[in-house]
Rosetta silent file (secondary structure, phi, psi, omega in degrees, C-alpha in Angstrom):
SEQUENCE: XXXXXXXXXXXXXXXXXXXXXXXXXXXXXXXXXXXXXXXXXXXXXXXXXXXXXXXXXXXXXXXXXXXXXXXXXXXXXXXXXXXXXXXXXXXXXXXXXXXXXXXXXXXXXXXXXXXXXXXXXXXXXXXXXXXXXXXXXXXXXXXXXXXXXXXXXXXXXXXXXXXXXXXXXXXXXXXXXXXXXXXXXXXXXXXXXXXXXXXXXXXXXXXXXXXXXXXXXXXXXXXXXXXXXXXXXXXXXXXXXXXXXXXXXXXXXXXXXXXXXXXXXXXXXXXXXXXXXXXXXXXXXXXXXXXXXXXXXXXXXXXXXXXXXXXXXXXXXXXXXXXXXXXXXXXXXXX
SCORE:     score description
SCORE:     0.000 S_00000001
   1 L     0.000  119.884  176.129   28.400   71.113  -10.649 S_00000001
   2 L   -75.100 -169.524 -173.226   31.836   72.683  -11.638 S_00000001
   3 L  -108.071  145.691 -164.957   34.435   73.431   -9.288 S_00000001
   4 L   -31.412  112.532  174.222   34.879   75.174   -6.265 S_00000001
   5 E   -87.399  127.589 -157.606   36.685   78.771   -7.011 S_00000001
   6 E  -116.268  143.768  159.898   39.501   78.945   -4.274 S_00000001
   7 E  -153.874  126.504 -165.614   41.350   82.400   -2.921 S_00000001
   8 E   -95.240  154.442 -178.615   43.966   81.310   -0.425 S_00000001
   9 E  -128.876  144.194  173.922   44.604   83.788    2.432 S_00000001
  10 E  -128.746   91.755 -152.666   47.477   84.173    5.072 S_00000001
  11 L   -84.274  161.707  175.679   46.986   85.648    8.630 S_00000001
  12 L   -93.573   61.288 -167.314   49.431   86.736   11.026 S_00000001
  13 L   153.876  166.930 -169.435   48.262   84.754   13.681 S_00000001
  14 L   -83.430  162.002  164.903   46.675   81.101   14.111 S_00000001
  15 E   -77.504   99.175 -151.984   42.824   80.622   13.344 S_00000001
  16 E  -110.873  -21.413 -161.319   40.557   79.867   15.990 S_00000001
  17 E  -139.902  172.591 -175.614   36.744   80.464   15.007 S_00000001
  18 E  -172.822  133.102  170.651   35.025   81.381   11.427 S_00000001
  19 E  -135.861  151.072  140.413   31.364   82.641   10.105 S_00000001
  20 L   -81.138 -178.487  173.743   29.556   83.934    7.633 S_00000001
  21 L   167.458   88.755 -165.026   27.066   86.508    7.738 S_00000001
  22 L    56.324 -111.085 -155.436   25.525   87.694    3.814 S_00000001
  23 L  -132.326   27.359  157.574   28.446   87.708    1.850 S_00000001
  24 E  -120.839  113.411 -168.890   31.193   88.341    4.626 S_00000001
  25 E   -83.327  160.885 -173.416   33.272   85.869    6.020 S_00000001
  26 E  -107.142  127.877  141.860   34.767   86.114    9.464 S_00000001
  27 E  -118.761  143.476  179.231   37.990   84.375   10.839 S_00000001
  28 E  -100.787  106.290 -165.963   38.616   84.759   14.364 S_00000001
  29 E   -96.942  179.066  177.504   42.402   84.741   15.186 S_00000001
  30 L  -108.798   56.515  169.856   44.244   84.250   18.344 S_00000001
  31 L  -126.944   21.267 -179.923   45.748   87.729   18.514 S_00000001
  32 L   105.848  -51.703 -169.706   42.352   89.323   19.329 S_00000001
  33 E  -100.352  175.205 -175.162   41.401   90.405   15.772 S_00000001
  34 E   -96.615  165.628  167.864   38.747   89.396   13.142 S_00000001
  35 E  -136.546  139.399 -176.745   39.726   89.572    9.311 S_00000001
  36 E  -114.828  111.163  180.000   36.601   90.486    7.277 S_00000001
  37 E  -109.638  142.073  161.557   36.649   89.229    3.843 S_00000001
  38 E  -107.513  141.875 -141.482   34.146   90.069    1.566 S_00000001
  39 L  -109.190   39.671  173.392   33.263   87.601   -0.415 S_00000001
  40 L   -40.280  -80.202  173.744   30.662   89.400   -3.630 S_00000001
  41 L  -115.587  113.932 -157.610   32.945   88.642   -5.999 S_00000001
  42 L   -75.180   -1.743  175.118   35.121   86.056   -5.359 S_00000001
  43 L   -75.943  -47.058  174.657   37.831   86.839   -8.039 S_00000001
  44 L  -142.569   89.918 -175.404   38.699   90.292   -5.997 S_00000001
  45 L   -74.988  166.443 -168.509   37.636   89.266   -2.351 S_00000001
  46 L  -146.416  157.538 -161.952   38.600   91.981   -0.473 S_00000001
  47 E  -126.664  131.261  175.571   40.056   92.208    3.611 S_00000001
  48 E  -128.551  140.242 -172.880   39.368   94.125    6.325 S_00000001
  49 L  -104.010   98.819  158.128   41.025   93.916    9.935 S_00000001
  50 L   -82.813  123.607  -19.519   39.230   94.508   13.121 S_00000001
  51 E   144.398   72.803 -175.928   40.706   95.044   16.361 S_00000001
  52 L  -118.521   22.158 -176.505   38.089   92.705   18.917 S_00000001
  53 L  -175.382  140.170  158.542   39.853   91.610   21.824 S_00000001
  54 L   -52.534   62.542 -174.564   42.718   91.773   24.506 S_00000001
  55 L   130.427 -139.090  179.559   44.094   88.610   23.964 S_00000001
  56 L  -112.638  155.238  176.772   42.507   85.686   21.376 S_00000001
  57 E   -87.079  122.286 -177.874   38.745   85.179   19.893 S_00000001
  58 E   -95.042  -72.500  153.941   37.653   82.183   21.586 S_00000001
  59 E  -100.739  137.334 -160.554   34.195   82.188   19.574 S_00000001
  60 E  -124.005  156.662 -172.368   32.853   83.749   16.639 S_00000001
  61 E  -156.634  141.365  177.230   29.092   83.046   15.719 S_00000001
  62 L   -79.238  104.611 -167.763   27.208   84.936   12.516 S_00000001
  63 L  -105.218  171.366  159.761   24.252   87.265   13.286 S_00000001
  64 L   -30.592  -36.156  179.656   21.907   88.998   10.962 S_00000001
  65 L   -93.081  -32.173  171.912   23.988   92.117   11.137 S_00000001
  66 L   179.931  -68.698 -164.490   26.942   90.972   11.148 S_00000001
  67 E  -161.987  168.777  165.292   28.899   88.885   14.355 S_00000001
  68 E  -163.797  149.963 -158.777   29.386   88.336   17.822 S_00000001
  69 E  -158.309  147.721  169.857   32.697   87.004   19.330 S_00000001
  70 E  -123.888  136.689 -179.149   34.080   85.957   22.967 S_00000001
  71 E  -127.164  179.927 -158.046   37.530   86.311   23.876 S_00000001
  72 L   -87.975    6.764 -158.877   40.052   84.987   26.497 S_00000001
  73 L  -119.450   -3.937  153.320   39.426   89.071   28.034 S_00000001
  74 L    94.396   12.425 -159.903   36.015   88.009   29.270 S_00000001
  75 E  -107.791  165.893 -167.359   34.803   90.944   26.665 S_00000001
  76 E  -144.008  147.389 -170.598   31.581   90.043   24.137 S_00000001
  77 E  -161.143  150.351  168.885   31.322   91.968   21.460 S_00000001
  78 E  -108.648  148.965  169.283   29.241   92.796   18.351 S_00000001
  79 E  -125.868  141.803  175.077   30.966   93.405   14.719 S_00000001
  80 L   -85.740 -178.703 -170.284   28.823   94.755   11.719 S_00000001
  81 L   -78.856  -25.215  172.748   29.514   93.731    7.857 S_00000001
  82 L   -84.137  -24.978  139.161   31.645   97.080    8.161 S_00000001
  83 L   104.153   65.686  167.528   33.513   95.976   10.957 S_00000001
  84 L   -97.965  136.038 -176.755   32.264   98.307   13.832 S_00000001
  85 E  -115.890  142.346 -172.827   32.620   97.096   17.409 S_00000001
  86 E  -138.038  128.910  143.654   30.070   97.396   20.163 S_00000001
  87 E   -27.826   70.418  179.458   30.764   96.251   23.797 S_00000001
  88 E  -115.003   34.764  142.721   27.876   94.093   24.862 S_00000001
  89 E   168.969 -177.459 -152.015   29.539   92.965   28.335 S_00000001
  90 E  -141.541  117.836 -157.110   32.434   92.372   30.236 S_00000001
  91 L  -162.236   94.754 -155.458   33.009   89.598   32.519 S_00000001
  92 L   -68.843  132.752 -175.870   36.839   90.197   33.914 S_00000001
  93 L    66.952   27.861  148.783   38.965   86.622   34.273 S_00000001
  94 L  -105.444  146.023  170.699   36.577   84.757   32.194 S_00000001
  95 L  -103.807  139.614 -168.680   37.060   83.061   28.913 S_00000001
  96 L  -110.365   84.115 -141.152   34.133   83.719   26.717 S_00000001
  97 L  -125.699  -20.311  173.811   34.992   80.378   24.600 S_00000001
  98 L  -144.524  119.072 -168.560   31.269   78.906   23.354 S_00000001
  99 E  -148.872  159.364  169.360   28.143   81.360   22.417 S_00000001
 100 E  -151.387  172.341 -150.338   25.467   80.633   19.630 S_00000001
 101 E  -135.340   80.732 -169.276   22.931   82.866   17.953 S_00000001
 102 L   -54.278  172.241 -170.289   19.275   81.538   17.911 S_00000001
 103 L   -63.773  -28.621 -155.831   16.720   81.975   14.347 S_00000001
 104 L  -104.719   19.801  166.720   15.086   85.163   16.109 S_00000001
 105 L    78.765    5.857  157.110   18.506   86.511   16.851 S_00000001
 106 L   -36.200   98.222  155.560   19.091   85.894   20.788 S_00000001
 107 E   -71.137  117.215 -178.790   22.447   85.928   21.533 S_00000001
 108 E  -111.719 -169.967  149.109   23.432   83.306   24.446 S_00000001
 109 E  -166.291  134.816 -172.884   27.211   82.571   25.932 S_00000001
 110 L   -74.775  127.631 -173.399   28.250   80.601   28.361 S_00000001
 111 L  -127.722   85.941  154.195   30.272   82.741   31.436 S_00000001
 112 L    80.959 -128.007 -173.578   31.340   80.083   33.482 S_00000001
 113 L   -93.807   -2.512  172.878   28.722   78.226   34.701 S_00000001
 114 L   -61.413  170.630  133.972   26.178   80.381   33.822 S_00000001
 115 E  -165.469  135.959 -169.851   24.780   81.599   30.322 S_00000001
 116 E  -106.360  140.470  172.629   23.642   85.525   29.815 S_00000001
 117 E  -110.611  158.691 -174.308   21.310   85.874   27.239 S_00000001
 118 E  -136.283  117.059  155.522   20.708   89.263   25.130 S_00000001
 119 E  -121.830  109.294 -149.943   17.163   89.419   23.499 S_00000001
 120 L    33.119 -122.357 -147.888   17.205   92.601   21.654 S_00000001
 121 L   -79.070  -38.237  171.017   17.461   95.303   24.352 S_00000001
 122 E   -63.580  123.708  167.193   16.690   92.621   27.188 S_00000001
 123 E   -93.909  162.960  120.353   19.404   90.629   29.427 S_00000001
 124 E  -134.890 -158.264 -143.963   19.021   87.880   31.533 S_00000001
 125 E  -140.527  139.316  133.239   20.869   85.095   33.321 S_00000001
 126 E  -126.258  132.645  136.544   20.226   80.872   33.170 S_00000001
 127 L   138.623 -150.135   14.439   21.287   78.573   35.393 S_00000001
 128 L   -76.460  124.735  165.862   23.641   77.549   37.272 S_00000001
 129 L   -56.797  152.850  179.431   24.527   74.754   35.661 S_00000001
 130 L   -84.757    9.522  141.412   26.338   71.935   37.424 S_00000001
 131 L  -171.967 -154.112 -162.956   29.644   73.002   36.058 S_00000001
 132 L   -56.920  123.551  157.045   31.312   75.200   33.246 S_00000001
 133 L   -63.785  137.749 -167.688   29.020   75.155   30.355 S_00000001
 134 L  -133.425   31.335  170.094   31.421   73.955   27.763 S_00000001
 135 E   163.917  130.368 -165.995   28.924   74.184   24.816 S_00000001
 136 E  -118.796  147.629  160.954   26.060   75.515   23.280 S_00000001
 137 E  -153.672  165.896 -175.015   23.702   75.158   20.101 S_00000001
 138 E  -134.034  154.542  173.634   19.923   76.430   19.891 S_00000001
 139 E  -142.182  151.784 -179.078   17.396   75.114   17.457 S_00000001
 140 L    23.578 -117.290 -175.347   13.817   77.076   17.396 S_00000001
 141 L   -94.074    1.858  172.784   13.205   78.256   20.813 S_00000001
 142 E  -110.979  158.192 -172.101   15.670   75.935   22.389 S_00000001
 143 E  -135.226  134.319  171.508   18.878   76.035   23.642 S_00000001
 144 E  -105.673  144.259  149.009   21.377   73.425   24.690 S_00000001
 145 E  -111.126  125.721 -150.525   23.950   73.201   27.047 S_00000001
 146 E  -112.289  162.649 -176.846   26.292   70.844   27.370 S_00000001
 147 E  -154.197 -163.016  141.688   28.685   70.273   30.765 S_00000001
 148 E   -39.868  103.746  164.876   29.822   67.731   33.370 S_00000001
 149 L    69.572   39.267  166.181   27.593   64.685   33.591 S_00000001
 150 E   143.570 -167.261  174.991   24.908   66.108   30.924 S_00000001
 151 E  -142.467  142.445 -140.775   23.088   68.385   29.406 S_00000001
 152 E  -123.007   99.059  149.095   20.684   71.350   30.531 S_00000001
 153 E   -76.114   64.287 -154.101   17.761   71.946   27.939 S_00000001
 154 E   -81.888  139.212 -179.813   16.327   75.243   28.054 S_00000001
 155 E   -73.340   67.123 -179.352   12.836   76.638   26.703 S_00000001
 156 H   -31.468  -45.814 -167.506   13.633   80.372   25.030 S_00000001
 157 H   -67.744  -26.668  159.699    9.735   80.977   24.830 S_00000001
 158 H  -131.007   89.488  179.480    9.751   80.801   28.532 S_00000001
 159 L   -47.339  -18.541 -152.175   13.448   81.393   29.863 S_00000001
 160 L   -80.632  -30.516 -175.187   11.555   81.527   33.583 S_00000001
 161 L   -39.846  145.994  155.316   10.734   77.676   33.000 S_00000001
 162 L   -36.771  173.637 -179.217   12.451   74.764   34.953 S_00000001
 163 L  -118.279 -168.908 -159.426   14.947   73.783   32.057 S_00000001
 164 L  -120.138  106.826 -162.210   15.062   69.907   31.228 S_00000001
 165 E  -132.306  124.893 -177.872   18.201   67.789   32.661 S_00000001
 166 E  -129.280  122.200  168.853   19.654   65.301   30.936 S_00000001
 167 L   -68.036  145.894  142.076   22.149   62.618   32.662 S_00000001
 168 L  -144.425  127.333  165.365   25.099   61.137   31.528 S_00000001
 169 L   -70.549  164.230 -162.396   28.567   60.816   33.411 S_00000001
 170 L   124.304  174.818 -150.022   31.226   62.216   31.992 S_00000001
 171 E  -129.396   98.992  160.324   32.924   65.363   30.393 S_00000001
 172 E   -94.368   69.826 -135.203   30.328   66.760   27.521 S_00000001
 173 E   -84.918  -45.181  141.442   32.111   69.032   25.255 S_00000001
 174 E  -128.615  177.733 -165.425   29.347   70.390   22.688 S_00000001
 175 E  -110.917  156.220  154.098   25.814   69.966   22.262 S_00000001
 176 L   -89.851   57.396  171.274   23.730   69.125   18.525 S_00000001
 177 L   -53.228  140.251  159.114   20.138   69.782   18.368 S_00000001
 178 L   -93.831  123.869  176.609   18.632   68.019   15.216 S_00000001
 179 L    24.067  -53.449  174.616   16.563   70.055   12.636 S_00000001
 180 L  -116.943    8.271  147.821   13.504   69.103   14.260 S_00000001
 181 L   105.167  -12.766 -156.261   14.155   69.296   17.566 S_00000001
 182 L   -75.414  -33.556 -166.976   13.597   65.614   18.419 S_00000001
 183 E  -122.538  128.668  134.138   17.176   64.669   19.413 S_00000001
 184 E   -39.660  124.744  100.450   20.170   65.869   21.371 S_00000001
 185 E   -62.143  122.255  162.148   23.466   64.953   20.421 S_00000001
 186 E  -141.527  159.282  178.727   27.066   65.711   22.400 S_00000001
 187 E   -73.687   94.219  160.112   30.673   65.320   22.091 S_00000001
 188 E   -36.285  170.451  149.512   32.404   63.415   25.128 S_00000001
 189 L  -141.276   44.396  140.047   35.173   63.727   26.127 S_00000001
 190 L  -112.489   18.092 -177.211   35.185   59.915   26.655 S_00000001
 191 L    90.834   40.144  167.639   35.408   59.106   22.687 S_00000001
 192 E  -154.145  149.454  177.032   31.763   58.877   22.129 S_00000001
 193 E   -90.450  125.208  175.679   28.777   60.502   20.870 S_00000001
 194 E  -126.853  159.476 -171.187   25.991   60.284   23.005 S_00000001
 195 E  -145.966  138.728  177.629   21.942   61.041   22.318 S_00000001
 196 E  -126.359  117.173 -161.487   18.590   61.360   24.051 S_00000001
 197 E   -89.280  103.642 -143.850   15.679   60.915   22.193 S_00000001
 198 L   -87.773    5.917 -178.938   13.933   64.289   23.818 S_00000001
 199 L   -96.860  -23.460 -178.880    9.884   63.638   22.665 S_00000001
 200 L  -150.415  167.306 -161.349    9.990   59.915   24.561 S_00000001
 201 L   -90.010  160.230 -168.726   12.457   58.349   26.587 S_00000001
 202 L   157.108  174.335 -150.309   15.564   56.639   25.153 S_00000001
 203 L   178.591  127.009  177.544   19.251   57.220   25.023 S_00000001
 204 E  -141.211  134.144  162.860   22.473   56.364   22.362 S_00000001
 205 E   -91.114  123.018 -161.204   25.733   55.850   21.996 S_00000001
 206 E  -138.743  102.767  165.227   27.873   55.995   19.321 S_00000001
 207 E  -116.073 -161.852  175.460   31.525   55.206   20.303 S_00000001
 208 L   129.089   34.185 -157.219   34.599   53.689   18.645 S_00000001
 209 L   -96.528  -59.880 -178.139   36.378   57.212   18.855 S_00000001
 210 L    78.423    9.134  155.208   39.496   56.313   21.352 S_00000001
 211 L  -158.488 -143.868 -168.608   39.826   59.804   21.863 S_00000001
 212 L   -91.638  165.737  167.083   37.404   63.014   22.616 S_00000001
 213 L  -101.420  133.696  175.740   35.228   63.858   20.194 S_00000001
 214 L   -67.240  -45.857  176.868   35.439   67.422   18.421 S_00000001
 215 L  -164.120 -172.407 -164.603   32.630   68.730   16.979 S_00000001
 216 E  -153.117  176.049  174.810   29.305   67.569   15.519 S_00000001
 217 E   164.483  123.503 -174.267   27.069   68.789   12.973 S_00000001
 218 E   -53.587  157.852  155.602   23.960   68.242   11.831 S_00000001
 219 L  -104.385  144.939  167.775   22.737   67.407    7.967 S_00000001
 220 L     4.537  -77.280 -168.870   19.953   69.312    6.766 S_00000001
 221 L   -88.745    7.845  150.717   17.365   66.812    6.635 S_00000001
 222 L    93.438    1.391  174.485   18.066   65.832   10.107 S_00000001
 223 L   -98.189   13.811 -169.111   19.064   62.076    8.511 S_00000001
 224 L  -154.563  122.148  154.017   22.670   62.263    8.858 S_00000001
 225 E  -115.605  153.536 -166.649   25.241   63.570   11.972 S_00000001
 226 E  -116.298  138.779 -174.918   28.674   64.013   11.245 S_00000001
 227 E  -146.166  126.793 -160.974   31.266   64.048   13.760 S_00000001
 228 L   -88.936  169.126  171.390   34.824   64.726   14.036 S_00000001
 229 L   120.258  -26.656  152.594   37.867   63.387   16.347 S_00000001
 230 L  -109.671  174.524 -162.921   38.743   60.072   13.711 S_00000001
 231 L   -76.158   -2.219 -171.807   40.399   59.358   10.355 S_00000001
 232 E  -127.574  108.622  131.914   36.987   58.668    8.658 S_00000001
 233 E   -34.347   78.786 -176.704   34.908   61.094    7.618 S_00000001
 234 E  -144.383  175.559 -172.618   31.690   59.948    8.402 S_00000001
 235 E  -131.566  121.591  159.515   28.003   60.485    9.183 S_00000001
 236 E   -93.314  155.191  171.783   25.406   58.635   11.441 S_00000001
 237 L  -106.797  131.245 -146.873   22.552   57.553   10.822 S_00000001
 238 L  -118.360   36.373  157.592   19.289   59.035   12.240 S_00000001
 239 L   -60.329  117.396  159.662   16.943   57.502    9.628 S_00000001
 240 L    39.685 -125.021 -172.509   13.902   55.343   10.482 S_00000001
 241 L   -50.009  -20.383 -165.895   15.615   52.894   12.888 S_00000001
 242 L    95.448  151.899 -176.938   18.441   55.135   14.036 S_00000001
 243 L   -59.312  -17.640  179.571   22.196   54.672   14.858 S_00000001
 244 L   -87.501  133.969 -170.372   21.997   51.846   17.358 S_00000001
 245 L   102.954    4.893 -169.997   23.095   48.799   16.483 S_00000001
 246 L  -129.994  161.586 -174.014   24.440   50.296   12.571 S_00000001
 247 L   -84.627  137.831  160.040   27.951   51.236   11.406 S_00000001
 248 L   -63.663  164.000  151.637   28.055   55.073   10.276 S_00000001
 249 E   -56.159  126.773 -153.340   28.434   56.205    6.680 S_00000001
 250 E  -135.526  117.116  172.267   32.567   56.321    6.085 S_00000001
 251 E  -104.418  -31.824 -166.679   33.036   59.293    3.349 S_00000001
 252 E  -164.105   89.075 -154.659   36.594   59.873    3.603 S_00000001
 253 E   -77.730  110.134 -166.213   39.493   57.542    5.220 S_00000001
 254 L   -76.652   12.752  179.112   42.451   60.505    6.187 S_00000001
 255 L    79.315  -83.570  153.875   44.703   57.476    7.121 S_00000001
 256 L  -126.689   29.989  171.437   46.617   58.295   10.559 S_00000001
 257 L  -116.912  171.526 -176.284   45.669   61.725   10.835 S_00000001
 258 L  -118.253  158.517  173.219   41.786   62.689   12.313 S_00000001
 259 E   -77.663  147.414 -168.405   39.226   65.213   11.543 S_00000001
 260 L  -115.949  -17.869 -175.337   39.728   68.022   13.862 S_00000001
 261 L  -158.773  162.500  165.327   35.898   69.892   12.445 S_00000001
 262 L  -160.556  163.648 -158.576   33.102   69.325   10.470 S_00000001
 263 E  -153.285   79.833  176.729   30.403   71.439    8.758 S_00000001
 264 E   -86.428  126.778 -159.189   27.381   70.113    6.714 S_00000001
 265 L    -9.027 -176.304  125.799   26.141   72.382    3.860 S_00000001
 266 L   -64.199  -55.841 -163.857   22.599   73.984    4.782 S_00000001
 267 L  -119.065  -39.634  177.831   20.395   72.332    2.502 S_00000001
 268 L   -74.546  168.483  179.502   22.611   70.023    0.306 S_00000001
 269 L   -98.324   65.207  158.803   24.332   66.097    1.424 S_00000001
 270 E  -134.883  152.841 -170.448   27.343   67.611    1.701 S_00000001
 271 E  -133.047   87.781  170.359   29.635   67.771    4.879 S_00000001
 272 E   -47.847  101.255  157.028   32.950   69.737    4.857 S_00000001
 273 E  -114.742  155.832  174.883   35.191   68.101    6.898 S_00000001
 274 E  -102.923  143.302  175.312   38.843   69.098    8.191 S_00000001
 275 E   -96.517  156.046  173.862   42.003   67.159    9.296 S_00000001
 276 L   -79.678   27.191 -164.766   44.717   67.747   11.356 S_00000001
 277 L  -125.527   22.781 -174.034   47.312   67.701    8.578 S_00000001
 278 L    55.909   25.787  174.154   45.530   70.512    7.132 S_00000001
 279 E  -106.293  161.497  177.465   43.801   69.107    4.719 S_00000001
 280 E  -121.970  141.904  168.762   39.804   69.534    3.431 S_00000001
 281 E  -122.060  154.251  173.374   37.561   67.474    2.396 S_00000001
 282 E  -112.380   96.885 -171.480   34.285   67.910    0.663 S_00000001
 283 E   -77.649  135.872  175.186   31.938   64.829    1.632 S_00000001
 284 E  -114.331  105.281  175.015   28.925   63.795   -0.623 S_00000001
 285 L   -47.134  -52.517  170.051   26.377   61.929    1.248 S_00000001
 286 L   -50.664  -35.292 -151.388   24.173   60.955   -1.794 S_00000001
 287 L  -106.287  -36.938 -155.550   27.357   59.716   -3.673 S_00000001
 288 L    71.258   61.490  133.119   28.812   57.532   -0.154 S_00000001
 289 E  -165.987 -128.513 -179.061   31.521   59.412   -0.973 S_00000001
 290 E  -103.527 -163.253  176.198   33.912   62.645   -1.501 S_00000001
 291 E  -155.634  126.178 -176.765   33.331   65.237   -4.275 S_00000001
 292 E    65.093 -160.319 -172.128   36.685   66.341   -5.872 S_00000001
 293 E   -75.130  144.970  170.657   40.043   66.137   -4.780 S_00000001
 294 E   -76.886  147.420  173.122   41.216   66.566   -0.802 S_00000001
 295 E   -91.060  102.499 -168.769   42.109   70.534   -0.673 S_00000001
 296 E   -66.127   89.055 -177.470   45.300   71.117    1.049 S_00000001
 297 L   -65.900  -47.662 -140.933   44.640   74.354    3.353 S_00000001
 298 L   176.669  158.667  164.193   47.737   74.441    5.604 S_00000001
 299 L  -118.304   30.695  157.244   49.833   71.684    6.846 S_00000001
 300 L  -109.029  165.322 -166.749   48.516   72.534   10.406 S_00000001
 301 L   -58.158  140.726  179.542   45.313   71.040   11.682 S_00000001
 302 E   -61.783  157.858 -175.810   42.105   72.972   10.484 S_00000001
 303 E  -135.360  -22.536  175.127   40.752   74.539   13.298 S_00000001
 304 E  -138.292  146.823  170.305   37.333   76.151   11.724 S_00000001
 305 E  -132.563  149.731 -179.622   34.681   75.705    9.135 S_00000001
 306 E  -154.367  146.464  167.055   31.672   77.836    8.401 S_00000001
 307 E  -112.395  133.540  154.606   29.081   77.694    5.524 S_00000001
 308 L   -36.149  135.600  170.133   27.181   80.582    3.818 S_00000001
 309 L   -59.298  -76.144 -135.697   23.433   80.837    4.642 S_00000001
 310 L   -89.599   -8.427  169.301   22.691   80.469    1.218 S_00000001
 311 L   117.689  -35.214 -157.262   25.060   77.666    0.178 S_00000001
 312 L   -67.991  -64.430 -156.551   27.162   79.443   -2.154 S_00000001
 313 E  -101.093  143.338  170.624   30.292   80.244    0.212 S_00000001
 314 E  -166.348  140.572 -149.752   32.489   78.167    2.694 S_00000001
 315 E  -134.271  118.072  166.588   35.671   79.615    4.420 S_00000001
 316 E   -77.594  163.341  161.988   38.544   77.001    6.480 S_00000001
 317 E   179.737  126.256 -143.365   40.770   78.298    8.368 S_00000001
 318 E  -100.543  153.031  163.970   44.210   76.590   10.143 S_00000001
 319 L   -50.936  -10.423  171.040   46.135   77.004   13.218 S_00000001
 320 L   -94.432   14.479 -170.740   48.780   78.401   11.252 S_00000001
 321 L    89.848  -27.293  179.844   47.013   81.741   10.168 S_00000001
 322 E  -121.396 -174.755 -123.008   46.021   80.531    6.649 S_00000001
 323 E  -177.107  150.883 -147.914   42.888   80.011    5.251 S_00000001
 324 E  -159.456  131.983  166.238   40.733   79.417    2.052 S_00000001
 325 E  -129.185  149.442 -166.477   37.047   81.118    1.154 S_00000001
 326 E  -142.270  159.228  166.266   35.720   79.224   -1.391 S_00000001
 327 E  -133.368  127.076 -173.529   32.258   79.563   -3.526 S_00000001
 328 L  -122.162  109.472  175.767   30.451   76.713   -4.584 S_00000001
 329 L   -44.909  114.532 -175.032   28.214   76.887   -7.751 S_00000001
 330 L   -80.560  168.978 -175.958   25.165   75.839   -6.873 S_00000001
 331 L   -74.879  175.742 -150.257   22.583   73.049   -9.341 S_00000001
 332 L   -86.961  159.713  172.912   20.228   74.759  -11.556 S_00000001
 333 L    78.247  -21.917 -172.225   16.988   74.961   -9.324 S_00000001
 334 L  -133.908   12.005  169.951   18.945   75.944   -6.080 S_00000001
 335 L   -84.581    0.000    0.000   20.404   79.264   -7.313 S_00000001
């Protein structure tokens, strides 16, 4: 595989959130607007500014058409690949700070303790939850939420359903469904990753963090999660026996600074992750180790990573406004 073709970018504002969505990347700054790069040909990417919020984009999430983004202005919003804005509610003195985008195209976001869902033309409302949802992911029809003392498992094919409550004490900052649905993962915010095995009962822990954990992210094949918040790049493993009782896979030691994100390809054993010293790494699972060189983004902590549906593209982007889209050749066989 040759090497990643880089075009560095520099916003006038810090970076907070970042998608793809066909061959246009998103960064979400905190002065309200989106920057649209398109990324066809990556030799003369080209930028577009949108205008999506009164204040900063708290989350940006990739839809078939284009985006959807929550801001600190309580406003939700869709952006096309052209970067047209549509209104699709308003929720005044709210931060609209965690939303995901299900396979059939659902939009949810969490409004406090709440989370309004848009299925095509239909809204409704789940919960209340038992306190600010403060993270979401969906996998097939389900959608997690993660809060205070747990997580809330809800059933898309019947939204009407009781949902599925899962204990832990504690501060649970986002949730991980894996590939196939079987396990829950979330980020504490007592330095540990914890899991509930959701077809029979059982429960894991994966600490050693010593401080919250940041983000999480699945591998492909559902045999490896990667998780941010220490100085090691690594991935656990959800293999046959499972993480308890085994050390994770350690891809990349960043010394005394920590990964602030992580991002693992779609289909390849690769894991992007970012540090707070601005630096990137590209983790190879297969190899136990990195692939190339650390990239130097920024020398402020990364604050987003997003991958391309298709593999090809992956765009960083720092608390200081700048930012890197990248394209990654893919092997013979996977083009």
């Amino acid at each position: 595989m040759s090497e990643l073709q880089k075009t560095a970018w520099r916003f006038d504002a810090g970076a907070v959130a970042a998608a793809i969505s066909g061959s246009i990347a998103a960064v979400g700054l905190g002065d309200g607007r989106v920057r649209l790069i398109d990324l066809t040909d990556p030799r003369e990417a080209t930028l577009r500014v949108v205008s999506a919020h009164h204040g900063s984009v708290l989350a940006l999430a990739a839809t078939k058409a284009g985006f959807v983004s929550g801001g600190d202005d309580g406003r939700l919003v869709t952006i096309s690949r052209e970067g047209e804005v549509a209104e699709l509610g308003l929720w005044r003195g709210r931060q609209l700070d965690t939303l995901t985008v299900t396979a059939d195209g659902t939009i949810a976001v969490a409004v406090g303790r709440v989370i309004e869902l848009f299925q095509g033309a239909e809204r409704r409302s789940l919960g209340p939850h038992p306190s600010s949802v403060a993270g979401l992911h969906s996998r097939g029809n389900l959608l997690a939420a993660a809060h205070y003392d747990g997580a809330t498992l809800w059933d898309l094919a019947d939204p009407t359903a009781e949902p599925k409550r899962l204990t832990w004490k504690g501060s649970h900052l986002a949730a991980a469904l894996a590939p196939d649905s079987a396990v829950l993962c979330t980020a504490t915010q007592d330095g540990e990753v914890h899991g509930w095995h959701l077809a029979a009962t059982g429960e894991m822990r994966m600490s050693g963090y010593g401080a919250k954990v940041r983000a999480l992210s699945w591998s492909a094949d559902g045999q490896w999660l990667a998780a941010a918040g220490v100085p090691l790049l690594h991935c656990w493993p959800f293999d046959g026996p499972g993480p308890e009782g085994r050390a994770p896979l350690d891809l990349h030691d960043g010394g005394e600074v920590a990964t602030t994100t992580v991002a693992c390809h779609p289909f390849l054993p690769l894991v992007a992750g970012g540090y707070g010293d601005g630096m990137l790494v590209l983790g190879d699972i297969s190899a136990r180790g990195v692939r190339g060189e650390p990239i130097r983004v920024s020398k402020r902590e990364i604050t987003a990573l997003a991958w391309s549906g298709d593999g090809r593209a992956l765009v960083a982007a720092a608390g200081d406004g700048k930012a890197l889209t990248m394209t990654l050749p893919l092997p013979v066989g996977l083009r």
